[in-house]
DOFIZA-396938 format. One record per residue (C-alpha): residue in three letters; x, y, z; residue number from 1. Coordinates in nm, 2 decimals. Layout:
<sites>
site resn: ALA X: X Y: Y Z: Z resi: NUM
...
</sites>
This chain:
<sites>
site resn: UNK X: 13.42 Y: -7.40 Z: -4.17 resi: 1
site resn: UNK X: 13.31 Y: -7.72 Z: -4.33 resi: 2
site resn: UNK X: 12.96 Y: -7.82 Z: -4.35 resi: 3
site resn: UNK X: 13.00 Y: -8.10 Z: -4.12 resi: 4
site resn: UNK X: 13.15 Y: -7.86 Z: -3.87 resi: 5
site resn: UNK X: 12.84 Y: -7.63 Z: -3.97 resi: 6
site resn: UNK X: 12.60 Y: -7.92 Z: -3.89 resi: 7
site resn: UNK X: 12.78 Y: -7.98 Z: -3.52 resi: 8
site resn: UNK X: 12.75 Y: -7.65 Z: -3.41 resi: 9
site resn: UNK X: 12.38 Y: -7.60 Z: -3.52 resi: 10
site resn: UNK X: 12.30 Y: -7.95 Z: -3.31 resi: 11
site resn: UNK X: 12.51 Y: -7.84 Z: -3.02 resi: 12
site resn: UNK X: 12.33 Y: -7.54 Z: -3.02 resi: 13
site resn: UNK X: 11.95 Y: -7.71 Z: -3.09 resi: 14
site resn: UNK X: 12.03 Y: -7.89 Z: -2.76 resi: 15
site resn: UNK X: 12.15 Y: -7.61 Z: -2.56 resi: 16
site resn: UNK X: 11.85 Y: -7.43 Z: -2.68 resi: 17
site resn: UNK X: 11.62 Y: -7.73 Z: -2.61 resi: 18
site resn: UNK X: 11.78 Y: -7.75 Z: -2.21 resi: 19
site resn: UNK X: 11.72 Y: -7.36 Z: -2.14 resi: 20
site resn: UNK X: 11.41 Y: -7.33 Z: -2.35 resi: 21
site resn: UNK X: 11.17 Y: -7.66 Z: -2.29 resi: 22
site resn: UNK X: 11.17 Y: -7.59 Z: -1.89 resi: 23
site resn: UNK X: 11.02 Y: -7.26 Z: -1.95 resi: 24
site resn: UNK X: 10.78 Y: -7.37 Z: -2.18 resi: 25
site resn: UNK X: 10.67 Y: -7.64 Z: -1.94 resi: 26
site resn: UNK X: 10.61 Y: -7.39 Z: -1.68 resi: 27
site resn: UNK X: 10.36 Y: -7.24 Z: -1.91 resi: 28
site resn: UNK X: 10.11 Y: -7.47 Z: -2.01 resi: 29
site resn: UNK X: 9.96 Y: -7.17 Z: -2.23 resi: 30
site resn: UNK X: 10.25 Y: -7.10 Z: -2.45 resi: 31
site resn: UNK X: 10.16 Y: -7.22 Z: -2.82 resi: 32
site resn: UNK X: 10.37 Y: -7.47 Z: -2.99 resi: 33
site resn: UNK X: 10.46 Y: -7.26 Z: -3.27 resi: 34
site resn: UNK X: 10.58 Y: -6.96 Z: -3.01 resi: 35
site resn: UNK X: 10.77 Y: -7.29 Z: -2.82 resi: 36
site resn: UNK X: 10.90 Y: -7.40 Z: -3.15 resi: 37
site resn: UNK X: 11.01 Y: -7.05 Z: -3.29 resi: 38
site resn: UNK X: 11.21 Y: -7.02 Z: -2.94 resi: 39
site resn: UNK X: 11.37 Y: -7.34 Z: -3.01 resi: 40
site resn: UNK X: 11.46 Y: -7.28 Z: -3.34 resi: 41
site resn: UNK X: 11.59 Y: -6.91 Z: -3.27 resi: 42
site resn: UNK X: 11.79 Y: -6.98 Z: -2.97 resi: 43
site resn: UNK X: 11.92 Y: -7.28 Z: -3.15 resi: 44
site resn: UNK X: 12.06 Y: -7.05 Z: -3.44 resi: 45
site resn: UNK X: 12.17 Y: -6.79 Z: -3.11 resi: 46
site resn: UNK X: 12.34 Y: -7.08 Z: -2.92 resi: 47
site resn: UNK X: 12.56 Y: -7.21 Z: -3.25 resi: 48
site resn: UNK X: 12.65 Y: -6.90 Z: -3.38 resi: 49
site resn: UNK X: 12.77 Y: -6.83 Z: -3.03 resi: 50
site resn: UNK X: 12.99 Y: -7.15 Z: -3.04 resi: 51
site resn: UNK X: 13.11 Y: -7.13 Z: -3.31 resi: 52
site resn: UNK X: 13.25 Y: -6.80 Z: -3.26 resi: 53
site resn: UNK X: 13.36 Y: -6.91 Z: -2.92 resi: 54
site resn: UNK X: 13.75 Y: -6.98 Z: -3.08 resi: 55
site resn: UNK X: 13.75 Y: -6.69 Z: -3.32 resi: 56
site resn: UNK X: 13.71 Y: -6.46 Z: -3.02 resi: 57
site resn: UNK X: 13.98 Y: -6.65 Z: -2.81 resi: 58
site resn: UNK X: 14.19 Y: -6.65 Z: -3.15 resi: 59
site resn: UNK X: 14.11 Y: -6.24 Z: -3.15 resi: 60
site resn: UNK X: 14.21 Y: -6.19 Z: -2.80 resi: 61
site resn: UNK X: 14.53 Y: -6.37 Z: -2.89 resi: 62
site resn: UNK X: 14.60 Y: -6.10 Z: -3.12 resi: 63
site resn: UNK X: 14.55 Y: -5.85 Z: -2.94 resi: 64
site resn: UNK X: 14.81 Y: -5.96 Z: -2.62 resi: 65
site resn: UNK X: 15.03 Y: -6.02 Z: -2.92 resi: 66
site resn: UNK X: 15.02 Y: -5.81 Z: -3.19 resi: 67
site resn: UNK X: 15.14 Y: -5.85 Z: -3.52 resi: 68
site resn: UNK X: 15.02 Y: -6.20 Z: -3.78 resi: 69
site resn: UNK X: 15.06 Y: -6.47 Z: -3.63 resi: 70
site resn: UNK X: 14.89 Y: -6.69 Z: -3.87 resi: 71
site resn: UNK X: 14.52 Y: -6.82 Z: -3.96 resi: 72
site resn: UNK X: 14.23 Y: -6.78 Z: -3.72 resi: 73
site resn: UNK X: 14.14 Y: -7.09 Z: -3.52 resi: 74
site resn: UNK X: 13.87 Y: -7.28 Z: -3.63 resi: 75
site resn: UNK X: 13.64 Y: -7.60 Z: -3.50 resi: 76
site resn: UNK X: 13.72 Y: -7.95 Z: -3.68 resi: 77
site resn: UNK X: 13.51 Y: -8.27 Z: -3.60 resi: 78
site resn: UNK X: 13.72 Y: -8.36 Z: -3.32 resi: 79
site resn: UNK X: 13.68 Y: -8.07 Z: -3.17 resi: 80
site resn: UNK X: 13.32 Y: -7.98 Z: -3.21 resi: 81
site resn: UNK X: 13.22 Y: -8.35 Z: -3.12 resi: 82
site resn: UNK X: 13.25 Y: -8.30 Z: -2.70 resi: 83
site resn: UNK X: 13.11 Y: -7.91 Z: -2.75 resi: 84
site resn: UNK X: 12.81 Y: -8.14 Z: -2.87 resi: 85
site resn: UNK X: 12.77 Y: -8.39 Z: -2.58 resi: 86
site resn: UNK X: 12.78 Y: -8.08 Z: -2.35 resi: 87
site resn: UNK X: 12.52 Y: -7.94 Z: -2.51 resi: 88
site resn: UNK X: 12.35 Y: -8.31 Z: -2.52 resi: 89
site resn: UNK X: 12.41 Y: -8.26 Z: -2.12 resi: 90
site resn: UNK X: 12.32 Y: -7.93 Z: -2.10 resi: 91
site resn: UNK X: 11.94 Y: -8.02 Z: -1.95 resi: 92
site resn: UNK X: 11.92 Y: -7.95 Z: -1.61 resi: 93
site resn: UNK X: 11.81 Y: -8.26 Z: -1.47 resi: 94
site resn: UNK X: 12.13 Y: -8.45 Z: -1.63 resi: 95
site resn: UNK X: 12.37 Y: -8.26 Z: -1.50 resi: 96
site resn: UNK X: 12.52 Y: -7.87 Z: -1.52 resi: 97
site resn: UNK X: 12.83 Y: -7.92 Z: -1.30 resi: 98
site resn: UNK X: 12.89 Y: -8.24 Z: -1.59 resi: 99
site resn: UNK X: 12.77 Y: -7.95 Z: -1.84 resi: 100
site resn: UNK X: 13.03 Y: -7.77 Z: -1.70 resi: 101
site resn: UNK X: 13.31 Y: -7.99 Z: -1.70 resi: 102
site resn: UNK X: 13.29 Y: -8.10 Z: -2.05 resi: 103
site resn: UNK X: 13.28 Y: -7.75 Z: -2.16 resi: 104
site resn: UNK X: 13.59 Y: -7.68 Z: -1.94 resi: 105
site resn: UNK X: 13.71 Y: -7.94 Z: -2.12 resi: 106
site resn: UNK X: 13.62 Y: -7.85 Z: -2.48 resi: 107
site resn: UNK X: 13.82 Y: -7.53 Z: -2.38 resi: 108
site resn: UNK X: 14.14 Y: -7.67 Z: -2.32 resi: 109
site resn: UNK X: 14.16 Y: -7.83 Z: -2.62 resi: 110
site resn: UNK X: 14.12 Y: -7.53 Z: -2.80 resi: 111
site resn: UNK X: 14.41 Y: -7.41 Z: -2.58 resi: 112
site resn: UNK X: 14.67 Y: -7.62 Z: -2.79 resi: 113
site resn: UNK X: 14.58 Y: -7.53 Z: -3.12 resi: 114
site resn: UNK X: 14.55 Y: -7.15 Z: -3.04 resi: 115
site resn: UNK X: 14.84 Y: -7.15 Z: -2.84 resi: 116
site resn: UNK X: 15.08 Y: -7.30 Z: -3.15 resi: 117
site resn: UNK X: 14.87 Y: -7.05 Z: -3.39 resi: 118
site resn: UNK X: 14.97 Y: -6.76 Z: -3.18 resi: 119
site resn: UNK X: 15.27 Y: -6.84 Z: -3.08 resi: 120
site resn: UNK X: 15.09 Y: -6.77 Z: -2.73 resi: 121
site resn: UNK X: 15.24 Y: -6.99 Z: -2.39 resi: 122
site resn: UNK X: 14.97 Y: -7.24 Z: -2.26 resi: 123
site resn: UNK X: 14.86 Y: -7.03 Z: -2.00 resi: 124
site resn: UNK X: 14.82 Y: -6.67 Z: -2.17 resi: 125
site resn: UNK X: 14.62 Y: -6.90 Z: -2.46 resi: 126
site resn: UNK X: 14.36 Y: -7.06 Z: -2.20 resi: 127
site resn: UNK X: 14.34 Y: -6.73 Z: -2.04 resi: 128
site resn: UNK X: 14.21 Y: -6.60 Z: -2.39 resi: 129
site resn: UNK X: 14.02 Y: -6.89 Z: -2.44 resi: 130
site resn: UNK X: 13.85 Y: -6.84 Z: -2.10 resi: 131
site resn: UNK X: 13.79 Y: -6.46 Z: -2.12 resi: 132
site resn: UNK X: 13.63 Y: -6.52 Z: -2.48 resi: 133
site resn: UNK X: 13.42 Y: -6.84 Z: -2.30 resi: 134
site resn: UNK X: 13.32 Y: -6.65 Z: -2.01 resi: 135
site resn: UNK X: 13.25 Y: -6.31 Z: -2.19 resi: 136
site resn: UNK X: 13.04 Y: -6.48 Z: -2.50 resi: 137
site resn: UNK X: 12.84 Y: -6.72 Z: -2.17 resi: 138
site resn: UNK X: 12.78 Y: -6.36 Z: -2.00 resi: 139
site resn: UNK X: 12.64 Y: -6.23 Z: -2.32 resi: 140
site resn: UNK X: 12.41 Y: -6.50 Z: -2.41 resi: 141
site resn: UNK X: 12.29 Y: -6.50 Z: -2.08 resi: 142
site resn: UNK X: 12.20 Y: -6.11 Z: -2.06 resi: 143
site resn: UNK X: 12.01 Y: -6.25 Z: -2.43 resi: 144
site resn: UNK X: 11.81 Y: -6.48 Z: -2.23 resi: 145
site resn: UNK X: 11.73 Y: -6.26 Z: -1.93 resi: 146
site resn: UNK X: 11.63 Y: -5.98 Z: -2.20 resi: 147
site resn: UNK X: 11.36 Y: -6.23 Z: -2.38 resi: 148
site resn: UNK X: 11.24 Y: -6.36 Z: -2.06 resi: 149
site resn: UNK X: 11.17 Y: -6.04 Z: -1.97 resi: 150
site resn: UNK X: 11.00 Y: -5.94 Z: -2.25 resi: 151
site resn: UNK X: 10.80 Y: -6.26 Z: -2.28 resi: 152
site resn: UNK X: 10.71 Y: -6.25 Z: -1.91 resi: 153
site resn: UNK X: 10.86 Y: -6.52 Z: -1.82 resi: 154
site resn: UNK X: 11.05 Y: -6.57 Z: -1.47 resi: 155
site resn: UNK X: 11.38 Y: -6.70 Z: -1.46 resi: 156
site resn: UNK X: 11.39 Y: -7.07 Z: -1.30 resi: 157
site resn: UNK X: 11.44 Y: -7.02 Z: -0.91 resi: 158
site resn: UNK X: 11.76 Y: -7.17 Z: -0.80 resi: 159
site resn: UNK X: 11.73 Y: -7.51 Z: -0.54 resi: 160
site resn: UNK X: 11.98 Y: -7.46 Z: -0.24 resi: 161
</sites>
């Protein structure tokens, strides 16, 4: 991974950080700045090491519906870290989650091509892996967040109907 790629993820995942993490801290007027800031900078580090293995874990479950070397693991590139980081930019909640959403669905089938010509995978068993490794590294982050909520006492945001 390049250190331009390395820089991408780390923003995409200060913003992502900043969307989940600033609305709790403005719930709780007590909460220090440095305990805000050490959040921030934490679940930044949390949220881009979890991009970034987002298409290694795809690539893995790739291997494993078809065994045997296929060839070298999938990796971001500018291009494609670029719209991971304007969903993360979008990732606050008053600009938008279903947008959030979309762009993410989005930055997952473009890592359907590549992994699918790496693999030697069809298009759909390669954004089935995609998706399983999206869903299953989202699940994971989220049982993270729930845990250190918890443990700070903070409540999760109530959902509007």
């Amino acid at each position: 991974m390049s250190s331009v790629v390395g820089v991408l993820l780390l923003f995409a995942g200060l913003s992502e950080a900043a969307g989940r993490i600033l609305p709790l801290v403005a719930r709780r007027p007590t909460a220090s700045r440095s305990h805000a800031i050490m959040l921030l900078l934490s679940g930044a580090v949390v949220e881009g090491v979890v991009f970034a293995l987002w298409p290694l874990t795809a690539w893995t479950l790739a291997e494993l519906a078809l065994p045997g070397p296929q060839g070298v693991a999938l990796a971001w590139t500018p291009g494609r870290v670029a719209p991971l980081l304007l969903a993360a930019v979008l990732a606050f909640p008053l600009l938008g989650p279903l947008l959030h959403l979309l762009l993410l669905m989005g930055v997952g089938i473009g890592l359907v091509g590549p992994l699918a010509e790496t693999t030697g995978l069809g298009w759909w068993a390669a954004a089935g892996c995609v998706a399983v490794a999206g869903v299953g590294l989202g699940t994971a982050i989220e049982i993270v967040r729930r845990l250190v909520m918890q443990i700070s006492g903070t409540r999760p945001p109530a959902l509007i109907a």
